[in-house]
C-alpha positions as a printed NumPy array, in Angstrom:
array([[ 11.127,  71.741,  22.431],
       [ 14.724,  72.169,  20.835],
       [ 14.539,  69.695,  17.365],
       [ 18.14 ,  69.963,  17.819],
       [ 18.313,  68.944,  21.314],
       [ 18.502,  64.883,  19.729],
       [ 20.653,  62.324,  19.556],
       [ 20.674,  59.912,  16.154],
       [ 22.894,  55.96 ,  17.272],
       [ 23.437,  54.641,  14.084],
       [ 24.926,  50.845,  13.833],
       [ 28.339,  50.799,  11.425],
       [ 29.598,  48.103,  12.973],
       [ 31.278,  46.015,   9.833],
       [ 30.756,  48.34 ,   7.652],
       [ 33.505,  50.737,   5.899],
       [ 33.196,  54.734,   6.182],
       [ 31.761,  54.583,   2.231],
       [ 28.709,  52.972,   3.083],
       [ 27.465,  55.426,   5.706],
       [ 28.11 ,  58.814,   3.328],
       [ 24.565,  59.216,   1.915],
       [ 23.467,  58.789,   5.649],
       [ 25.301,  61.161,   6.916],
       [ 25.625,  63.224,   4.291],
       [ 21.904,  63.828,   3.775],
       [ 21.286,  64.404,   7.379],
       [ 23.623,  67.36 ,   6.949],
       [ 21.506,  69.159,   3.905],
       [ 18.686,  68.325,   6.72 ],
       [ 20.202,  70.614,   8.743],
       [ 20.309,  68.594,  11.737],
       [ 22.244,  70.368,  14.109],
       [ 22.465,  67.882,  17.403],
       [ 24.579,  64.818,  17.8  ],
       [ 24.934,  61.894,  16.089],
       [ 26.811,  58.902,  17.638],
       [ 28.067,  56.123,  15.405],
       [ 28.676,  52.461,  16.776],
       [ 32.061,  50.983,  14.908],
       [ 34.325,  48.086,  15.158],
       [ 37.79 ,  49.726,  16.791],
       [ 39.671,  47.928,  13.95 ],
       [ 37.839,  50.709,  11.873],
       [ 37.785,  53.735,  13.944],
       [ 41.277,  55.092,  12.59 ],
       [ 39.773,  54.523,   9.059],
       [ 36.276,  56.568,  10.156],
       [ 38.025,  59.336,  11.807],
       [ 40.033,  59.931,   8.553],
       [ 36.746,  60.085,   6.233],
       [ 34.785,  62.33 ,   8.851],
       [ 37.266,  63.984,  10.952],
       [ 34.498,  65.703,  13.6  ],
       [ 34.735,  69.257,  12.004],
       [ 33.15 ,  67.493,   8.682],
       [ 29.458,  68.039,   9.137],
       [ 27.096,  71.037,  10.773],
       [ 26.223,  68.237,  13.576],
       [ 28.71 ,  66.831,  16.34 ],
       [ 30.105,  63.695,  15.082],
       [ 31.059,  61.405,  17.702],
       [ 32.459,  57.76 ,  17.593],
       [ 31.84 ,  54.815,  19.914],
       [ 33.772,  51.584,  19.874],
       [ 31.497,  48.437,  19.66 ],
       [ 32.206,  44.965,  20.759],
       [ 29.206,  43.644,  19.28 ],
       [ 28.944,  40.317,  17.264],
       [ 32.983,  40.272,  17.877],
       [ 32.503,  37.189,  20.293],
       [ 30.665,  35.415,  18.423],
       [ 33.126,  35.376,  15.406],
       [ 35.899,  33.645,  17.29 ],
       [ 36.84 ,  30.397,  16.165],
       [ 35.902,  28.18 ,  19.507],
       [ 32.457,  29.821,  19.936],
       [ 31.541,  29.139,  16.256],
       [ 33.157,  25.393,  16.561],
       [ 30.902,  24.818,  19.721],
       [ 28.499,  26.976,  19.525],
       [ 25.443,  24.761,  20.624],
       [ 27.593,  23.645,  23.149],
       [ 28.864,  26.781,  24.564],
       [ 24.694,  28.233,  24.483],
       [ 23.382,  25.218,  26.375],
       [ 26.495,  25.619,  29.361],
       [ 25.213,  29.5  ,  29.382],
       [ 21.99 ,  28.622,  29.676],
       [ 22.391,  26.686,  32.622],
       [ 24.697,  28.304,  34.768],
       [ 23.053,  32.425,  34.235],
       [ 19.505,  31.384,  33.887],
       [ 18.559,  33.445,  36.666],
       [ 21.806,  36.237,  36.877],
       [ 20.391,  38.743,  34.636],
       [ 23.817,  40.501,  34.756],
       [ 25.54 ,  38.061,  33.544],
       [ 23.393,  36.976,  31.168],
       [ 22.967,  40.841,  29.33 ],
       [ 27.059,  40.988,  29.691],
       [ 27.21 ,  37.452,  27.252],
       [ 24.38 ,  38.858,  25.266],
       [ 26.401,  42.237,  24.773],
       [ 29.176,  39.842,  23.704],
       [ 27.947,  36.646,  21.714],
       [ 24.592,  37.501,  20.843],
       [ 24.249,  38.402,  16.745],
       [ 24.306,  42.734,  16.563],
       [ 21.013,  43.16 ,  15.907],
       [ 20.442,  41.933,  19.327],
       [ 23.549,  43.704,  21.212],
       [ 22.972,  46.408,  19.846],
       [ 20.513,  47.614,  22.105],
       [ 22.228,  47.594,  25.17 ],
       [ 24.63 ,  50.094,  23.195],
       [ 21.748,  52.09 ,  22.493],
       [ 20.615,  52.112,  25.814],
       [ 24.029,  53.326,  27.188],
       [ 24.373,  55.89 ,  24.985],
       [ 21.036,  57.686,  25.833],
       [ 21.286,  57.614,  29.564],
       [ 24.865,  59.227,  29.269],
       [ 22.92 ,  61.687,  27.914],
       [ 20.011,  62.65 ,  30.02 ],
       [ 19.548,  66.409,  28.825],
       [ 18.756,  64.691,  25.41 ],
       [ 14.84 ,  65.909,  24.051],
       [ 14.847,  63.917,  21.228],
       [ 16.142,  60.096,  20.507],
       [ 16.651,  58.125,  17.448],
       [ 18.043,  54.74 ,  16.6  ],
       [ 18.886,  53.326,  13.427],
       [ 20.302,  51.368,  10.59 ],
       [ 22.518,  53.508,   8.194],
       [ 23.747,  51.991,   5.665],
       [ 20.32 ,  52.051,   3.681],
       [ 18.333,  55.287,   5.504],
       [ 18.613,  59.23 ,   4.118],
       [ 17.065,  62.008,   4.9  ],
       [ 15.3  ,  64.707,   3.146],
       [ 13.728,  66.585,   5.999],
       [ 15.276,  67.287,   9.919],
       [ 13.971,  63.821,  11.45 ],
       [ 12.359,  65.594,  14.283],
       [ 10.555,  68.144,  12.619],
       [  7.208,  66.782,  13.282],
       [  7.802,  64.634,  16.49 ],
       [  5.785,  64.979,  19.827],
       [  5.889,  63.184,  22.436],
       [  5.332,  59.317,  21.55 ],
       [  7.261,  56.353,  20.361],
       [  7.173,  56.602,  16.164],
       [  7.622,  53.164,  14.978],
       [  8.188,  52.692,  11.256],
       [  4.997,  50.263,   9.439],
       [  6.423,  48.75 ,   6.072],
       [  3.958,  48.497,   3.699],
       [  0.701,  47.298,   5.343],
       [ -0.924,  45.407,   2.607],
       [  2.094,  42.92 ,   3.702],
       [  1.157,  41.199,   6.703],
       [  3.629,  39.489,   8.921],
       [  2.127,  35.786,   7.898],
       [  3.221,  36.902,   4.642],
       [  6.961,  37.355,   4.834],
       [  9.256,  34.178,   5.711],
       [ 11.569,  36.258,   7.968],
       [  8.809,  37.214,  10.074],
       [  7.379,  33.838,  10.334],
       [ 10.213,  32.212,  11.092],
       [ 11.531,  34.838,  13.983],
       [  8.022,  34.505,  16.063],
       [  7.585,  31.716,  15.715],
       [ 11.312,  30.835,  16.849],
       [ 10.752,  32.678,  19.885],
       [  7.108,  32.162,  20.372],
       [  5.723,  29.475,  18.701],
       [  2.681,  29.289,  17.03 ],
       [ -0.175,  30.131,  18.743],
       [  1.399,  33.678,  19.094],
       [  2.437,  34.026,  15.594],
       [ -1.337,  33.012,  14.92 ],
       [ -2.184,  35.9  ,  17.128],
       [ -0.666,  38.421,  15.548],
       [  0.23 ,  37.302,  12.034],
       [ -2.355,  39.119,  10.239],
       [ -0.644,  42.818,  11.1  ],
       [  1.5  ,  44.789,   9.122],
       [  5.38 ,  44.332,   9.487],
       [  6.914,  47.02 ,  11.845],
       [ 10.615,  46.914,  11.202],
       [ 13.128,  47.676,  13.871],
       [ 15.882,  49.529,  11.96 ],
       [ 14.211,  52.912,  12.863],
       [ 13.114,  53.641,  16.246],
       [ 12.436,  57.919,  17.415],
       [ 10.506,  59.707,  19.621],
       [ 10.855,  62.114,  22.624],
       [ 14.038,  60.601,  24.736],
       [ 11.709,  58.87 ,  27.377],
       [  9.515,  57.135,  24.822],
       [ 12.866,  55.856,  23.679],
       [ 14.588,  54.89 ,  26.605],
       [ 11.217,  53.574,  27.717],
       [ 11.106,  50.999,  24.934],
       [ 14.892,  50.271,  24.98 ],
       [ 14.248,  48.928,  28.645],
       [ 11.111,  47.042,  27.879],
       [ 12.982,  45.224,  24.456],
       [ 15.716,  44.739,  26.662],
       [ 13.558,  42.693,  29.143],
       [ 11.939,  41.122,  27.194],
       [ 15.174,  39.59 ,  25.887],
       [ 16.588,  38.615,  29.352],
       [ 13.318,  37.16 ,  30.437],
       [ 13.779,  34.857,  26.588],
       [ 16.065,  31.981,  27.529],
       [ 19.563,  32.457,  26.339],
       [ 19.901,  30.055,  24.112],
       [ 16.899,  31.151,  21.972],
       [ 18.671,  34.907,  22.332],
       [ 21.869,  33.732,  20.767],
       [ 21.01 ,  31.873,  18.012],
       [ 19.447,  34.184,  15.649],
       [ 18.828,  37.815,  14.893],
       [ 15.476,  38.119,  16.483],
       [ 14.949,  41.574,  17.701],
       [ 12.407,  42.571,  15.28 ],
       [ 10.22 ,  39.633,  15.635],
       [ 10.645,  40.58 ,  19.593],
       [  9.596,  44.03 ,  18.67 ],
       [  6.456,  43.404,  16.499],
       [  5.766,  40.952,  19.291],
       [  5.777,  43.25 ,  21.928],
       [  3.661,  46.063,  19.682],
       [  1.037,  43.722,  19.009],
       [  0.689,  42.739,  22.631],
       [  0.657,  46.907,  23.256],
       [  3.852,  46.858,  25.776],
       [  4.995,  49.995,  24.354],
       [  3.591,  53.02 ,  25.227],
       [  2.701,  56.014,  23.492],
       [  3.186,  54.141,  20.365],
       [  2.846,  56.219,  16.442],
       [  2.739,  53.531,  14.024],
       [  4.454,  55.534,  11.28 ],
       [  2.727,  54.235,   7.742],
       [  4.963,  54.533,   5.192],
       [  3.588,  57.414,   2.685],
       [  1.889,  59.521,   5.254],
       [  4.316,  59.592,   8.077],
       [  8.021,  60.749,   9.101],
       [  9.174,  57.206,   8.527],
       [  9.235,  55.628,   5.043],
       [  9.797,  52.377,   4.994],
       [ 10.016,  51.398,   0.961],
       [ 11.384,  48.092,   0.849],
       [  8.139,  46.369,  -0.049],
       [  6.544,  48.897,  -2.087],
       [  6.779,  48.861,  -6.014],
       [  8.659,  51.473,  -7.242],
       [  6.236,  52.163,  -9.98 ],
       [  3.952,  52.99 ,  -7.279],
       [  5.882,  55.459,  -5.737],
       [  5.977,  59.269,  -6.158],
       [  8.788,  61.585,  -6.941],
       [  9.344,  65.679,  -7.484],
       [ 11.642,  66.694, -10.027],
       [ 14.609,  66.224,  -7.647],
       [ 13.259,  62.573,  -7.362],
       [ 12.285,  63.389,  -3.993],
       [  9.827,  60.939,  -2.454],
       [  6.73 ,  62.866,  -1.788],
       [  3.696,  61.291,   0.715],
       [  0.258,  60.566,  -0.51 ],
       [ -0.275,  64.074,   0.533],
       [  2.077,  65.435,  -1.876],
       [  4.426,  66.61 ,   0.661],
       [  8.455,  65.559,   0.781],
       [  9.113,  62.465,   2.863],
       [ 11.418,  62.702,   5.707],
       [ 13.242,  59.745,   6.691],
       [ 13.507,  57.437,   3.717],
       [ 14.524,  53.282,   5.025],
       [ 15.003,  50.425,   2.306],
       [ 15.436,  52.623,  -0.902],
       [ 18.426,  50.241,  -1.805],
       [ 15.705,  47.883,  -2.464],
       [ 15.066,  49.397,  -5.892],
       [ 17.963,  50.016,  -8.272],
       [ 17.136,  52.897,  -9.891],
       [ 16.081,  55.059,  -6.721],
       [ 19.602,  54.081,  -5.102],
       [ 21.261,  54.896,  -8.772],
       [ 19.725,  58.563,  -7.922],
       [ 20.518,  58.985,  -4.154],
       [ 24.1  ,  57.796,  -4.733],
       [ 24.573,  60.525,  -7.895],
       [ 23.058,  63.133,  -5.717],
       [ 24.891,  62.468,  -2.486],
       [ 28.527,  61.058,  -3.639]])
């Protein structure tokens, strides 16, 4: 298998070009060589193209204008928003068309998002390898498919954290699920959402079953918060994914930091993170969490 027959989606909807540098900028020292497609707001894409006109990196650079979360900002959806959620509700509880086309539209990004995801991979067929992420706080200091096979690599945050432990995560299942299911499953490790790889079926394999999952939720639970990665540890636990790595965060490709003490953690001279094995980490998630780690990235990258 090609490593650089992939395709990285990163979300930059909202944000400007400056916050996605590092990202993109350390996947280039990677020496990723395949495609990366970035999701932005067409209010911004004259502003992106000017920071990273597409001859700018060793990779193909390509933009895709987003409509998600814009529906949701306008002023008579957020005046009757309850409203507006219930009449959905009602009238497209059965059209699943219509109900992922309002989802696309008025659901919060973290949620639309994934139908953008989805699109972009099955334009895309040929594609080996798949990734989808957050960019604003991931780098990389390996190729992110170096080491993948075929599977589904989801990222574990640090596991002596257990979901009945963190607020967010308590409140999003049991939002969605209620309590008996959050009782169920409370006692795992969080599995965060914001960065998904694996061969290009694994990937579009779980992009279909999230995206069920979501149109089988009723609408009005869909569209009031962000809850795709209580959906997502939801649908691990109950092992509807297939092929599944759970990636722990110092002996995997994903590193997940955000919940880790930095004390704790292990650099090289180049402050590097390095795995419990000693080796340099690949994908590094959440290192804005810590001050002086992001102090470092940013002098080394901007």
């Amino acid at each position: 298998m090609d490593i650089n027959n992939g395709i990285i989606i990163g979300g930059a909807t909202g944000y400007k070009p400056e916050r996605v540098e590092i990202f993109l900028k350390s996947l280039n020292l990677a020496q990723f060589k395949g495609k990366v497609i970035l999701l932005v707001y067409e209010s911004d894409l004259a502003e992106y193209q000017r920071f990273y006109p597409s001859s700018s990196f060793g990779f193909e650079l390509v933009y895709r204008v987003s409509r998600i979360g814009l529906a949701r900002r306008m002023r008579w959806y957020r005046t009757f928003k309850p409203l507006i959620n219930r009449l959905f509700e009602r009238l497209y509880r059965t059209d699943r068309r219509k109900k992922a086309e309002l989802l696309k539209k008025f659901a919060y990004p973290h949620v639309s998002r994934f139908f953008e995801f989805l699109a972009c991979l099955e334009s895309s067929p040929e594609t080996e390898f798949a990734m989808l992420t957050d960019t604003r706080d991931v780098y990389f200091q390996q190729h992110p498919f170096r080491q993948i096979q075929k599977g589904l690599y989801l990222g574990i945050e640090n596991p002596a954290v257990a979901l009945k432990h963190d607020s967010y995560s308590n409140s999003w299942l049991r939002d969605v699920y209620g309590e008996n299911v959050l009782a169920e499953i409370s006692s795992n490790p969080i599995c965060c959402a914001g960065v998904t790889l694996g061969d290009y079926q694994s990937v579009v394999n779980y992009l279909h079953i999230m995206l069920d999952e979501f149109l089988q939720l009723p609408y009005t639970v869909m569209a009031k918060s962000n809850y795709d990665q209580g959906i997502h540890n939801r649908l691990l636990y109950g092992n509807r994914f297939s092929r599944v790595v759970r990636c722990l965060p110092l002996n995997s490709v994903i590193s997940t930091v955000g919940l880790f003490n930095y004390e704790n953690l292990t650099f090289n001279s180049a402050h590097e993170l390095l795995l419990a094995d000693g080796s340099k980490a690949c994908i590094v998630h959440q290192y804005d969490r810590h001050q002086d780690w992001e102090k470092e990235v940013r002098r080394k990258f901007l």
